[in-house]
N, C-alpha and C positions, 0 to 999 in steps of 0.2 A: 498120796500117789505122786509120784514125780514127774513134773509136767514136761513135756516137747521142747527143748531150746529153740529160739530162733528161726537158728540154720536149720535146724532139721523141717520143721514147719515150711523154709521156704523149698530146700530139696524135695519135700513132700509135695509141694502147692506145682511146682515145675516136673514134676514127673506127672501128676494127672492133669497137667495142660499139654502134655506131651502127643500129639494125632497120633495115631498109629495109622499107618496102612494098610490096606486092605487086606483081609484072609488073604495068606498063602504069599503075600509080598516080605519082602524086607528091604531094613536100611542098605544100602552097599558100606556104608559105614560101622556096621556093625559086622559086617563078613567080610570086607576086605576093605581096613581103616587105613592102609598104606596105597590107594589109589586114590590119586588127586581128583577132585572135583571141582570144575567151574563148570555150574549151572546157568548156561549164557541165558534163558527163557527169565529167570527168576528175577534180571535186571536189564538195563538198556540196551546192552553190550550184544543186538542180533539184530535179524532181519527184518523185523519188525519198528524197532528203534527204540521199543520201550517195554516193561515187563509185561510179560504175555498173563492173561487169565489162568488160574489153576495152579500157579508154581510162587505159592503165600511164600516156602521157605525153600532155599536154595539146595534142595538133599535130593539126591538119587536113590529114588526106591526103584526097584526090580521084584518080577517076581522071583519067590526063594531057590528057585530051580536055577534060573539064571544065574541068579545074585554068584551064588556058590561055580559056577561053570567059570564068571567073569573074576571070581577069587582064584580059581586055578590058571587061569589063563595071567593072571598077574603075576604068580609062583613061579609059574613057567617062566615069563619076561625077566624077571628080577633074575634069573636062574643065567638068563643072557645075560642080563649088564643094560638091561634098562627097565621104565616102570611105563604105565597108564595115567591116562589123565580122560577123563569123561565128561562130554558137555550137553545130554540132554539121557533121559534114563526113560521113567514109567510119563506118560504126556498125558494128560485127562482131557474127555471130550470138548470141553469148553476151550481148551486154548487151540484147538486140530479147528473150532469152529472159528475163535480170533484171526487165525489164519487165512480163513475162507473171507470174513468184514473184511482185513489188511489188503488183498488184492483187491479188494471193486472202490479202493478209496484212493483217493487223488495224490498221496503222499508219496513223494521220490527220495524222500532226504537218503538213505541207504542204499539206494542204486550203485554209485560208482562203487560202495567195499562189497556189495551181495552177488549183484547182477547186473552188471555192467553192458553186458551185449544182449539179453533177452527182456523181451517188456512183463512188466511185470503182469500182466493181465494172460499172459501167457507161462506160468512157473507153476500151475498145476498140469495144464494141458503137456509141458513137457517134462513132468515127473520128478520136478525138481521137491515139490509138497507135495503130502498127500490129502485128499479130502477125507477119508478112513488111514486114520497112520495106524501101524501095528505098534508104533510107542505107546496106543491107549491101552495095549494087552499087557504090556508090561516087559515082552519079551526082545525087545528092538531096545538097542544102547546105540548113541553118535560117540564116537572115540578117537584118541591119535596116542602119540609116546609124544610124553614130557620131553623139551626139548630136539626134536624131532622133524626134522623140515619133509610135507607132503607137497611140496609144491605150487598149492591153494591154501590158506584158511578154512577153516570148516564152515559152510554155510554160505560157500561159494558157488552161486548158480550156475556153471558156465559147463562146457565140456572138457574145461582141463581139469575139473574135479573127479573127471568119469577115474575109475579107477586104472581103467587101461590107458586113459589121456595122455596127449602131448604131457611131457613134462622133463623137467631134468632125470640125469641118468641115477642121481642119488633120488630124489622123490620116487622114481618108482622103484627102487629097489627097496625103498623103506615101506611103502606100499603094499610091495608085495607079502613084505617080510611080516607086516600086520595082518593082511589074509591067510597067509599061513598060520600064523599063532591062534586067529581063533577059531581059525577053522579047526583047529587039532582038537578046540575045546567046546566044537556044537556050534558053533556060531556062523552065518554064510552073508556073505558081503553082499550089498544092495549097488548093483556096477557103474551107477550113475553117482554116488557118492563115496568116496575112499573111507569116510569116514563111521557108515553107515551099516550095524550087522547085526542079524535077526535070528535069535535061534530057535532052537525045535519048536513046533507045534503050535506056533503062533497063529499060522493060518485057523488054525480051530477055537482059538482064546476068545473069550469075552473083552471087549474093550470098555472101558470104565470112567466113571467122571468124577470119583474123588479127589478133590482140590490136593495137593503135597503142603501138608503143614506141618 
């Protein structure tokens, strides 16, 4: 009998060390491979100042319902003359709880690029976090367009993030023009973050605490 090369043994050995997702989720990568991904949790690059619990590998899972709403809604963009880029997908309870430690500890170093004008011991009380986030359901994505100026960065605690915010005449038109798109595709904007949109039925979802690996 003719034994297994190699490669194949390791393509074999790398697919069942592969996590899968929970029932009923998928990769965004495997339903819509042409939207950019930087998963800011999975490394230093947030509010936090270092990678958050529960995000091993830096991939956006969604549930499938979603996944496939946020591939049409990328169709549609592309169909304009521009694309997506995604920085926080499926969140598991463990890092919604990292969040919770992050506020009552003594660390400022991210204040001037997060939240400059609110203290941080006050970023849940004004709804900047959540203590229950619907990213644990799967159905909540933080988004912007690749090259795209909103104003703020994502993950800017302030009120010029709100989505109707003070801001330049180009950031909210680009603003708007992002509420528009997903709203056509299910998706309804959270108005204290521009970046922030939750679709169908999530109020009813299970929130969940498997790690993204």
């Amino acid at each position: 009998m003719k034994r297994p090369s190699l490669i194949c043994l390791l393509v074999l050995a790398a697919t069942a060390a592969r996590a899968e997702p929970p029932q009923g989720f998928s990769r965004l990568s495997d339903i819509a491979p042409d939207i950019a991904q930087d998963m800011r949790y999975a490394g230093p690059d947030n509010f936090t100042g270092h990678p958050v619990p529960g995000y091993d590998k830096p991939q956006c899972w969604l549930r499938s319902d979603a996944a496939k709403a946020l591939a049409a809604a990328q169709a549609d963009a592309r169909a304009h003359g521009f694309s997506l880029i995604v920085y926080d997908c499926y969140r598991p309870i463990r890092a919604v709880s990292a969040f919770v430690d992050w506020s009552r500890n003594a660390d400022q170093s991210t204040k001037a690029a997060h939240y400059p004008r609110v203290d941080k011991d006050r970023l849940f009380a004004q709804g900047y976090i959540a203590a229950q986030s619907t990213h644990s359901t799967g159905l909540a994505v933080d988004l912007g367009v690749r090259g795209w100026n909103f104003g703020t960065p994502f993950d800017f605690f302030d009120q010029r993030s709100w989505t109707a915010g003070k801001t330049t005449p180009n950031a909210h038109a680009n603003r708007q023009t992002l509420v528009a798109l997903m709203k056509r595709h299910g998706f309804t904007n959270f108005p204290r973050e521009w970046w922030h949109f939750t679709f169908k039925g999530a109020e009813n979802a299970e929130r969940l605490d498997q790690p993204i690996e």
